[in-house]
C-alpha positions in Angstrom: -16.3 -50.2 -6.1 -12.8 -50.1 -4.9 -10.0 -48.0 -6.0 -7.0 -50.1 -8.2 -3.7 -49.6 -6.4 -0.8 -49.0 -8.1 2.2 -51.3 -8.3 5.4 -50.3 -7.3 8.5 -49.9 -10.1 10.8 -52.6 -9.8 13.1 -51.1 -12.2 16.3 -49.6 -10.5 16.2 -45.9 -10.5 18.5 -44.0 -12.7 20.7 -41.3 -11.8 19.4 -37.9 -13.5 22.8 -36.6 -13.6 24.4 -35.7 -17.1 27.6 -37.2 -18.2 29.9 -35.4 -20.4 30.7 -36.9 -23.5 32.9 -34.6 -25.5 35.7 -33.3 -24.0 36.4 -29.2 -24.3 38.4 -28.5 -27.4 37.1 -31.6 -29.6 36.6 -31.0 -32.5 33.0 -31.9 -32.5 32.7 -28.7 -30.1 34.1 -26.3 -33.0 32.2 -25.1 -35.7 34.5 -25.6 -38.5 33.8 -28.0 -41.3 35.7 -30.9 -42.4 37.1 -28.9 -45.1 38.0 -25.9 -42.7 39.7 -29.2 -40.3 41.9 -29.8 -43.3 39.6 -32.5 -45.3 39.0 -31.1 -48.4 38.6 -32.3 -51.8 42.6 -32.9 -52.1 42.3 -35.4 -49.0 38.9 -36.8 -50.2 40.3 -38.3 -53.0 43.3 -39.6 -51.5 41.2 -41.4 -49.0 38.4 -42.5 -51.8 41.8 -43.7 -53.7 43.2 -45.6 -50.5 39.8 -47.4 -49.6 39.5 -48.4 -53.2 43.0 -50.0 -53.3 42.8 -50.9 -49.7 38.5 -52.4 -49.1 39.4 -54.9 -46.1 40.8 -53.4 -42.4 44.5 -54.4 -41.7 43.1 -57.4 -39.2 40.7 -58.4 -42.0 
């Protein structure tokens, strides 16, 4: 018997190299939570209040 022979890829290789998404000092680099960012309970009900009075986007 013969050995199979593998088919080539024809897929494009992709470049390995990482790409940096978040950019130093963002806030999703810190370790404070929302309520250390400044959204605490105070601003959680304003914006519960605001969606309720407010349900469609200014476009919609």
């Amino acid at each position: 018997m013969s050995k199979l022979q593998t088919l080539k890829s024809t897929l494009p290789v992709l470049d390995n190299r990482r790409v940096q998404t978040m950019q130093a000092g963002s806030w999703r680099t810190s370790d404070q939570t929302a309520a250390q960012r400044g959204y605490g309970y105070k601003w959680q009900k304003a914006r519960e209040q605001f969606l309720r009075e407010h349900p469609l986007c200014l476009t919609c």
